[in-house]
VEXPAPA-281715 format. One record per residue: residue in three letters; z, y, x of N, C-alpha, C in turn. Coordinates in steps of 0.1 Angstrom, whole numbers, padded with zeros to 4 digits, always signed. Layout:
N
ALAZYXZYXZYX;...
// end
This chain:
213
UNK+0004-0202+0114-0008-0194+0115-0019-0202+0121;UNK-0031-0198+0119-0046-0204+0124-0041-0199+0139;UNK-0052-0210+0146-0054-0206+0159-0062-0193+0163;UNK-0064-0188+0150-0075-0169+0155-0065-0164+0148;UNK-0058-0162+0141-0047-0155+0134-0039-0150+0150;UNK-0035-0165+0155-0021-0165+0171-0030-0156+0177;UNK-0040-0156+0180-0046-0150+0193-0042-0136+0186;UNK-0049-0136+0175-0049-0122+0172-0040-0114+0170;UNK-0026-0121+0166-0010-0111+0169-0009-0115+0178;UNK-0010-0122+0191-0008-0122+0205-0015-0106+0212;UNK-0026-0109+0206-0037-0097+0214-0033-0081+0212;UNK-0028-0077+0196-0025-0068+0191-0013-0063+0183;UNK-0005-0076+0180+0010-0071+0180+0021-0058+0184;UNK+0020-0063+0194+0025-0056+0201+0023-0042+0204;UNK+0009-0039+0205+0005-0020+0201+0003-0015+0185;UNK+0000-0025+0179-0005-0021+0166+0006-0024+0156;UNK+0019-0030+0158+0030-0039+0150+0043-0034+0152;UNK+0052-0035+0143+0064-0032+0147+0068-0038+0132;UNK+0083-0048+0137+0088-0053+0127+0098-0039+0119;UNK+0097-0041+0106+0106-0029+0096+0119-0031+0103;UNK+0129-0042+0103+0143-0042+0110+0145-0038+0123;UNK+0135-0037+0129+0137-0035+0143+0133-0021+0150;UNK+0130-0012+0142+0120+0001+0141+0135+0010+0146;UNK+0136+0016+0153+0145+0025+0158+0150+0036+0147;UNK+0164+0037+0141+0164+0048+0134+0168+0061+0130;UNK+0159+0064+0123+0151+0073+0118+0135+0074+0115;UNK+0133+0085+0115+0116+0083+0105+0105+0078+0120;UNK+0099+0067+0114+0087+0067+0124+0079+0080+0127;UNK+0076+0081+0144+0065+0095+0140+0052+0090+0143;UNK+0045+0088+0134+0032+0084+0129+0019+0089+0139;UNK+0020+0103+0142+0014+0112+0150+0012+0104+0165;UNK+0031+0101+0170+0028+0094+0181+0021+0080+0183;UNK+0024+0073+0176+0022+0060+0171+0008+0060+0171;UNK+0002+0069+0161-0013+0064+0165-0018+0074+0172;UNK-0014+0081+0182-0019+0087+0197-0029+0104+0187;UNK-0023+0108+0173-0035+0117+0172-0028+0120+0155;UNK-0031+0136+0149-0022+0143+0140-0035+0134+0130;UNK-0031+0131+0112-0039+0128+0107-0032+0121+0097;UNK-0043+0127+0076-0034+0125+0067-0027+0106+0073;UNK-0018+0103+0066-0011+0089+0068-0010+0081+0052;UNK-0020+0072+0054-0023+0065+0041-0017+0051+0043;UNK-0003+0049+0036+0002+0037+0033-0001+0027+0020;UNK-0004+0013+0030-0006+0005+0016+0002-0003+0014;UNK+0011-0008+0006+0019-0016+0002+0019-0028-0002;UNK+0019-0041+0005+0014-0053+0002-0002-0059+0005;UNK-0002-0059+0018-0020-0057+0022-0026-0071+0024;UNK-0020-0085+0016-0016-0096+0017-0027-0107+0029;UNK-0039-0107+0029-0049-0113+0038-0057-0104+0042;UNK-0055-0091+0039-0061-0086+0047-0076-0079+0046;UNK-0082-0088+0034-0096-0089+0031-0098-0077+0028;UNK-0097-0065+0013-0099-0056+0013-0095-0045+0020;UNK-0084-0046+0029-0075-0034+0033-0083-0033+0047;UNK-0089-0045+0056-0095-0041+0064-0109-0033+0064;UNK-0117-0035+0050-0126-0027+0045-0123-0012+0045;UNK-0111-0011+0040-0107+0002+0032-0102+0011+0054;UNK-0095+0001+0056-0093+0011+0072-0105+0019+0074;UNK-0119+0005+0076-0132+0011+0084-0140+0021+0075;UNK-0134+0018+0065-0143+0032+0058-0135+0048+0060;UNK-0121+0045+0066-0118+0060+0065-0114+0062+0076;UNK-0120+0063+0086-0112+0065+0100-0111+0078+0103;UNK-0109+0087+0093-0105+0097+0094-0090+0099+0090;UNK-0084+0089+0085-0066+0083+0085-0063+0074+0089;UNK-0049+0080+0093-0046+0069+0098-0038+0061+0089;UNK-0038+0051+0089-0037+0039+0080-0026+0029+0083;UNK-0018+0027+0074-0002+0015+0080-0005+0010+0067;UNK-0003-0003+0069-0001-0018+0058+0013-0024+0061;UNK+0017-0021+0053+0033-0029+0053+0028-0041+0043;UNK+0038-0055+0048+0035-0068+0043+0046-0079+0046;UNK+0049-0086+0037+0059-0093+0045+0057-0111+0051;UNK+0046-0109+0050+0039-0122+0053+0032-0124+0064;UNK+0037-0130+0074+0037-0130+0089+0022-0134+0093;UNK+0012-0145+0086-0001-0148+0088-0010-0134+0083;UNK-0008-0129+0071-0016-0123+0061-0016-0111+0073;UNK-0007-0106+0077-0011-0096+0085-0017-0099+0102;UNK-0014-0110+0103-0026-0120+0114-0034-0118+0117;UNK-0041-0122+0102-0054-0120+0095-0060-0105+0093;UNK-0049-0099+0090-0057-0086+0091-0062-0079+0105;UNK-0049-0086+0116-0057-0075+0126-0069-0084+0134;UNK-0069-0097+0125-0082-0105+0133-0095-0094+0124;UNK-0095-0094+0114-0103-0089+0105-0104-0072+0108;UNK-0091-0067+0115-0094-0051+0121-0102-0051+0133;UNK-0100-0064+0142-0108-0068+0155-0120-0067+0152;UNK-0123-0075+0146-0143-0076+0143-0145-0068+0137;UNK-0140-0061+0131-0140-0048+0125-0147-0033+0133;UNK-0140-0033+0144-0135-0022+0153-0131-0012+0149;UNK-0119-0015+0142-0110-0004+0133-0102+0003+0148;UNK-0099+0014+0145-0091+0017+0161-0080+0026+0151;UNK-0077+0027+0136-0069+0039+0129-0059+0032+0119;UNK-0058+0015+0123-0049+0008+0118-0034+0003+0124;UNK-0024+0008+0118-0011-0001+0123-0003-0007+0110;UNK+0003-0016+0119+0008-0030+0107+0023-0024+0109;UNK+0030-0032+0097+0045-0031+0097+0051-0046+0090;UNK+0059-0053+0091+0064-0061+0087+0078-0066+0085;UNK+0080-0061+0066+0091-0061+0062+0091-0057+0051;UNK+0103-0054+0043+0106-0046+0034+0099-0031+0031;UNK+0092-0030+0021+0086-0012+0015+0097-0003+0017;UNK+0105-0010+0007+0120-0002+0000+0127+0002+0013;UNK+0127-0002+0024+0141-0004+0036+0127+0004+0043;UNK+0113+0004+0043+0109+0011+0052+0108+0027+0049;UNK+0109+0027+0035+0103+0042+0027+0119+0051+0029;UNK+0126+0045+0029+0141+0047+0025+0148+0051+0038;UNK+0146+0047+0050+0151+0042+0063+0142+0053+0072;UNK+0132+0051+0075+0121+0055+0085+0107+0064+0081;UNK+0110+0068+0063+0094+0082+0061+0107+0092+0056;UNK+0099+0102+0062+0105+0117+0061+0097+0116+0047;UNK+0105+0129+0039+0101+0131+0022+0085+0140+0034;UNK+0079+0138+0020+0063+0148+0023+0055+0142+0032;UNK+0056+0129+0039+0049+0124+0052+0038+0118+0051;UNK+0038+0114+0037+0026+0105+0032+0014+0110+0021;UNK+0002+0109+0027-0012+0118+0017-0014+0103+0006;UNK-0012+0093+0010-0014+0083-0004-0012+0074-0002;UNK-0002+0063-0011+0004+0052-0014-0006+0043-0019;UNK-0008+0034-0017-0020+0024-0029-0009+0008-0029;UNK-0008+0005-0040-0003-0007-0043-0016-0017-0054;UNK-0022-0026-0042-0035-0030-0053-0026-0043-0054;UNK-0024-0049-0070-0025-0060-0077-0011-0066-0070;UNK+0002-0059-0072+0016-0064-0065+0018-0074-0074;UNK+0029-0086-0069+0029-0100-0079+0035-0092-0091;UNK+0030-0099-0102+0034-0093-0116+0044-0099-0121;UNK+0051-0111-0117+0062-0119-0123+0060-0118-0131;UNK+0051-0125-0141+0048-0126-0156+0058-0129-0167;UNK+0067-0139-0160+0078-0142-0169+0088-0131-0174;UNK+0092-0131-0187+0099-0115-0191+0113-0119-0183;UNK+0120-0131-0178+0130-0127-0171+0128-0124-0161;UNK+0118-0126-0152+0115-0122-0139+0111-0109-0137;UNK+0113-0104-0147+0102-0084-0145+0109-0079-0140;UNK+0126-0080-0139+0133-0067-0132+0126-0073-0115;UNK+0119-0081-0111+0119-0086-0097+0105-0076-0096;UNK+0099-0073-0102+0085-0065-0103+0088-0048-0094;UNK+0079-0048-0087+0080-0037-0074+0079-0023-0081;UNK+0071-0022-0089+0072-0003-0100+0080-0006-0105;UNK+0092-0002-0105+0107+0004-0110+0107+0019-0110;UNK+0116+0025-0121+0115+0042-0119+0119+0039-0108;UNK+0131+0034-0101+0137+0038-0089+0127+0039-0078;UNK+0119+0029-0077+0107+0027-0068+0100+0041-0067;UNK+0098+0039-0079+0085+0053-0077+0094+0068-0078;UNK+0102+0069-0079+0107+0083-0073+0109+0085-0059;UNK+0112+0070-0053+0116+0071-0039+0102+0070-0036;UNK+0086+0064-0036+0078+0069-0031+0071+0079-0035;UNK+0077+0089-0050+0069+0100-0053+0078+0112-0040;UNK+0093+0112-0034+0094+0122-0028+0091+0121-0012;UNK+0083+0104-0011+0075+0106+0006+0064+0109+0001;UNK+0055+0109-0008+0043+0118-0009+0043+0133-0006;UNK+0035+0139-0001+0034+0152+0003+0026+0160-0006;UNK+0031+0175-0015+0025+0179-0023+0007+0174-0024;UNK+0008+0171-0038-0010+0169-0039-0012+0151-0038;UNK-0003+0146-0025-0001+0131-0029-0006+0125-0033;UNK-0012+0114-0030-0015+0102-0044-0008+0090-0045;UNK-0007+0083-0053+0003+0073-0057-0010+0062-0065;UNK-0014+0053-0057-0025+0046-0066-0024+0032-0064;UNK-0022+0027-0077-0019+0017-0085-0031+0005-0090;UNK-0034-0006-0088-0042-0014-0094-0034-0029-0099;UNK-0037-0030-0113-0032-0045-0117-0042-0050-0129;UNK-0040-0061-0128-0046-0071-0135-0041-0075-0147;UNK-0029-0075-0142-0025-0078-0157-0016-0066-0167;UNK-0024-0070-0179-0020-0057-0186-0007-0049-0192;UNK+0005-0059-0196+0017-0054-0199+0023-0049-0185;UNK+0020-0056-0173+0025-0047-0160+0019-0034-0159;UNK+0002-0031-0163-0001-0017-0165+0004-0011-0172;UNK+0010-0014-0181+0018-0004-0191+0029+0001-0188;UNK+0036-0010-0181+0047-0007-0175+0045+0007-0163;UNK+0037+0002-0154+0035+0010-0146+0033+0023-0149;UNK+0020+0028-0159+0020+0038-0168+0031+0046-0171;UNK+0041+0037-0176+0052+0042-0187+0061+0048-0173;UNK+0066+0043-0162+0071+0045-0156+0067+0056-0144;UNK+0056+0056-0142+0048+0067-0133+0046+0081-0142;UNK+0047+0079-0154+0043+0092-0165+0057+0094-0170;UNK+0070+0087-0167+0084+0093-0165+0094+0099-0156;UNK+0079+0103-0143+0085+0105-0131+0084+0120-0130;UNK+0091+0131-0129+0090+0142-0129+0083+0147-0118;UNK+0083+0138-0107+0073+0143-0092+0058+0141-0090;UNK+0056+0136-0100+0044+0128-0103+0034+0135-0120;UNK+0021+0138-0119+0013+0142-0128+0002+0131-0127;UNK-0001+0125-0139-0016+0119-0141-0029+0123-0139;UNK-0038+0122-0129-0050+0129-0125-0060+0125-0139;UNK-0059+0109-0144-0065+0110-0154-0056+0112-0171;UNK-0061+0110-0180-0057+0110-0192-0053+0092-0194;UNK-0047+0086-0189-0044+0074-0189-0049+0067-0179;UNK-0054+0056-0179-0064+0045-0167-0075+0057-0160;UNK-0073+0056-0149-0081+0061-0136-0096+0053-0138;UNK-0102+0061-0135-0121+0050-0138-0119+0042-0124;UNK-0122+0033-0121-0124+0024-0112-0128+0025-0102;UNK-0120+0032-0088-0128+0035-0080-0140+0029-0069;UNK-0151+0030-0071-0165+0023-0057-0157+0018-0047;UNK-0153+0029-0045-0147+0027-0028-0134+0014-0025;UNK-0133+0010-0038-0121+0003-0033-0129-0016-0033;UNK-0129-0019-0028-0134-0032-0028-0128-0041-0038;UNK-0132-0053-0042-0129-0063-0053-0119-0070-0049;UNK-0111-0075-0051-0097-0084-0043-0100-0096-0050;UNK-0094-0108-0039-0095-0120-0046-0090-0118-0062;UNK-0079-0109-0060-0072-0109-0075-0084-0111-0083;UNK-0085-0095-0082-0093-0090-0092-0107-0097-0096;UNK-0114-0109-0087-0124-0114-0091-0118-0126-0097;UNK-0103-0129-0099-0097-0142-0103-0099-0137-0119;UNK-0097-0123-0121-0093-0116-0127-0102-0115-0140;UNK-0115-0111-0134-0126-0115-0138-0132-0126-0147;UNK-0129-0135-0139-0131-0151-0145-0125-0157-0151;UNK-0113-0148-0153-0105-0155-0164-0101-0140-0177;UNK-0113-0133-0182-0113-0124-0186-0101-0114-0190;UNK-0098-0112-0176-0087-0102-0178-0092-0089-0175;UNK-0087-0078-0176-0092-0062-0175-0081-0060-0159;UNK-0090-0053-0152-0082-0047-0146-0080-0033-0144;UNK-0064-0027-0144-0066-0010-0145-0062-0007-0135;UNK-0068+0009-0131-0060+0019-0120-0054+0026-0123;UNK-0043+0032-0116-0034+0045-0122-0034+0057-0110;UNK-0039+0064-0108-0036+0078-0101-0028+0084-0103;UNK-0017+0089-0096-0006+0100-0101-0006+0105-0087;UNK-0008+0115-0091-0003+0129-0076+0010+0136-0077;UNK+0016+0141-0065+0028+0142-0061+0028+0160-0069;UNK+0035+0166-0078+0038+0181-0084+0050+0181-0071;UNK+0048+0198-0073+0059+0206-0067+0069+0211-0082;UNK+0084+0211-0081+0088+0208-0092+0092+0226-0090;UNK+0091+0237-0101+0097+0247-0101+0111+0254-0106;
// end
């Protein structure tokens, strides 16, 4: 890590962090954790930090957890939550799957966002690709009725994928008629301006959490 990275998991670690293996078990209670009742907006893979610190200070009306398994990248974030003066952020580091699975009660969560997860382009490498049905049933039953489940990639046969697999989920309904319009509020990611310049499309996918009858 940078020498502002150290300071800055030195400074905030420890209130704002908690490693996924080491989390006491059962479900984290979110409520206590961040000192105050409030929807709980998980991001999944929040890699440097750059957009997801954006996305905290614009909603400090949630509370907000980034799971990551990259020990700098989340450094960086709480250096970037510091100059920020985010006070509605906490970090987690580890495994999604072992944290969703292990420590969220079903219903706990108002909205998942996975922006631009690695696509493992190679067709043998796709089973290693993080939207699996299995995946997304296990985060469509910690969504809480109404839920959102929101999706951004770059590359296009992983949107499909995604699509195909989120529109086979029985807990889950499409807010739009296919690709989500692009939301303002989300900021551009290194990805996505890589994305750009090498004329790729990038899509979103919305799906909200149904009550099944």
């Amino acid at each position: 890590m940078t020498v502002g990275q150290q300071r800055a998991w030195d400074r905030h670690w420890e209130r704002l962090g908690h490693e996924v293996k080491a989390l006491p078990a059962g479900p984290v209670r979110f409520d206590e954790w961040f000192g105050r009742a409030a929807p709980v907006v998980l991001e999944i893979g929040s890699g440097m930090g750059e957009t997801t610190s954006q996305l905290v200070a614009a909603a400090p009306d949630v509370n907000y957890v980034a799971v990551e398994v990259y020990k700098p990248g989340l450094a960086q974030l709480l250096l970037r939550a510091e100059a920020l003066g985010v006070t509605n952020l906490r970090v987690l580091r580890g495994d999604a799957v072992d944290l969703l699975t292990e420590h969220v009660e079903p219903g706990a969560l108002a909205e998942v966002r996975i922006y631009f997860p690695d696509p493992w382009p190679k067709k043998k490498h796709h089973k290693r690709r993080l939207v699996q049905p299995e995946f997304v049933r296990l985060v469509a039953t910690r969504l809480r009725p109404g839920g959102v489940l929101h999706l951004a990639t770059d590359w296009e046969e992983y949107a499909e994928q995604m699509l195909e697999v989120c529109s086979a989920e029985p807990l889950l309904r499409n807010r739009h008629d296919g690709w989500a319009p692009r939301p303002q509020w989300r900021p551009v990611t290194k990805f996505e301006q890589r994305a750009v310049e090498e004329d790729r499309i990038s899509h979103d996918l919305m799906f909200e959490r149904v009550e099944l009858t």
